[in-house]
N, C-alpha and C positions, 0 to 999 in steps of 0.2 A: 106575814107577808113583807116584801120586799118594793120601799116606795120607788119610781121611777128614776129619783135622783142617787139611787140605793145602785140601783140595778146597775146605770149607766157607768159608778164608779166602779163596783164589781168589774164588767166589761173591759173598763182602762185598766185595771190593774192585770187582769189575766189572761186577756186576748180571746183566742179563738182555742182556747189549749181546753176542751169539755171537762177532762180528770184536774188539771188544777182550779178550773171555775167550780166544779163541787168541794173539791176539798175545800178552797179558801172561805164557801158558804156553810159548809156544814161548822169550820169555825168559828162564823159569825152569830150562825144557831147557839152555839154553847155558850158563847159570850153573852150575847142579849136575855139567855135563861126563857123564863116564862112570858120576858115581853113580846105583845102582838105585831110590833112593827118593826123592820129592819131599817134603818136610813142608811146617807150617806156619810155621816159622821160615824156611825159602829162601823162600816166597811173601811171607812179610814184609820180608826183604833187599832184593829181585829186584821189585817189584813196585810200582804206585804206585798210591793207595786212588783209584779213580776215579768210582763209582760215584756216580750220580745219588742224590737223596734218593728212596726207593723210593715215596714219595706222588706226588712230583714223575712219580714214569715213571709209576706208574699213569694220572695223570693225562693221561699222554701215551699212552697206549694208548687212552683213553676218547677222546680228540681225534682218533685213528685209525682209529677206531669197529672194535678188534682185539677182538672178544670172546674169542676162545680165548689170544689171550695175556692178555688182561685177567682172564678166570678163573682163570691161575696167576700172574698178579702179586695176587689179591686175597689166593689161598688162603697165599699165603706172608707176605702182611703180617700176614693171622688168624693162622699157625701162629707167627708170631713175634710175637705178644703184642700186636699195635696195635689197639687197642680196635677196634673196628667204625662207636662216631660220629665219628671219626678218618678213616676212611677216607669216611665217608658226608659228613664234611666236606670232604676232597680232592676227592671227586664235585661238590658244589656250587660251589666255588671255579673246578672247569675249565670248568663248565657259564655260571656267571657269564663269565668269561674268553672263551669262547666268543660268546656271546651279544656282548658288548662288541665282540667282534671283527666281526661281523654287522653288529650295528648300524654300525659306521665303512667294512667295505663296501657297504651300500645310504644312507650321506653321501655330500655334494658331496666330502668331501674325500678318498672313499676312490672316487670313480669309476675312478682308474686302475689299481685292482687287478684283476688279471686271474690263474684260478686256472694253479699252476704258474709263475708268477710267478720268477725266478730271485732271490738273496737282494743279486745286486751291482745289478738293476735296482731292488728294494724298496731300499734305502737308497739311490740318487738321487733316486727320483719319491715314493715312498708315508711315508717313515719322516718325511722333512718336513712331508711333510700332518698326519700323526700328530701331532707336534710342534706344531703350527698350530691342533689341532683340541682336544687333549685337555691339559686344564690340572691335572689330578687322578688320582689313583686308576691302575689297573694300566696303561691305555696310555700315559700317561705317566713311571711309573715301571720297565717292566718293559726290560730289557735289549732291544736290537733284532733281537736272534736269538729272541729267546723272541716277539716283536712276530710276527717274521716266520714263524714256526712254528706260531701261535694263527693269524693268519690262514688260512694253508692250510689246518689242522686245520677251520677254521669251513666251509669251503666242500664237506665234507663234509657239513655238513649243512642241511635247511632251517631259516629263523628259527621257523617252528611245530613242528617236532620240538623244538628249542631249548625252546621257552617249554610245551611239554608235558609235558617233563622234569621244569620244577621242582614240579608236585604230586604228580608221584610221589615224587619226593627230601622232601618233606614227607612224606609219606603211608610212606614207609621210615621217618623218624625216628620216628614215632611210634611204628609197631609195633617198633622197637629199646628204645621207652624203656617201653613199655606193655603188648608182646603176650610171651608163652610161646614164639612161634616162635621157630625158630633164628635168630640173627645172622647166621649164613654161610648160610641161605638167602633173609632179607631180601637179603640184599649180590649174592647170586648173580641174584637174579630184578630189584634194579635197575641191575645193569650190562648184563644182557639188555636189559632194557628201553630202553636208552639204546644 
């Protein structure tokens, strides 16, 4: 068995990812051998911290458009202390990102995207284009896995969901910085929303 300060470390090191949270425990099975108890020192031994930055996933949940995973990656960044315009920031950045990505599939330069897209096809035909098109800011800078992940995520949704988004994400910070109501149900009712 795995004691609770076992568990929690488990947890930090592998997020929300189910196949690397098994794999890294079945691991730590082989390492402990026949003993009965897993701590958080074997998880620490046995284990490599691999976890995403948990804004970063959220953010990847909301490109997913997963609300019910999205509502337990919010509620655990609340229970663990990350302020709320924090995460109502995360929200705007993947929405921007989003939008970015839109916009270069309906350019000349992003006509060969096609959704589903495989990621060795995107880095012959599409990552070039990228490269051609965008001299600044995230498309240019952003890693081309994260390039090619933004786009699918985009094609999720329409450019006017997109751009409907951002007065509500205004319209959240204000009542976070001005209203009585709860933070965690601002945050719950604009991740719905989106």
């Amino acid at each position: 068995s795995v004691d609770h300060a076992g568990l929690s470390e488990l947890l930090d090191r592998t997020g929300y990812d189910l196949r690397r949270f098994v794999s890294e425990l079945e691991k730590v099975i082989q390492y402990v051998g026949d003993r009965k108890k897993i701590t958080a020192s074997d998880i620490k031994e046995v284990t490599e911290r691999s976890r995403e930055d948990p804004l970063y996933e959220f953010g990847n949940v909301i490109g997913e458009r997963d609300t019910e995973h999205g509502l337990l990656v919010l509620h655990n960044l609340l229970e663990n202390n990350v302020h709320p315009l924090q995460v109502l920031a995360a929200i705007v950045n993947c929405i921007r990102r989003l939008l970015l990505a839109k916009d270069f599939i309906r350019s000349d330069h992003g006509r060969g995207w096609k959704a589903g897209l495989s990621y060795a096809a995107f880095q012959s035909t599409i990552l070039p284009e990228i490269k051609k098109g965008a001299t600044e800011g995230f498309m240019s800078t952003a890693h081309p896995f994260v390039l090619y992940k933004t786009l699918l995520q985009a094609d999720n949704f329409e450019l006017e969901e997109l751009l409907q988004v951002m007065p509500h994400l205004l319209d959240a910070d204000s009542r976070l910085k001005l209203s009585p109501q709860s933070p965690r149900i601002v945050m719950e009712l604009s991740l719905i929303h989106i």
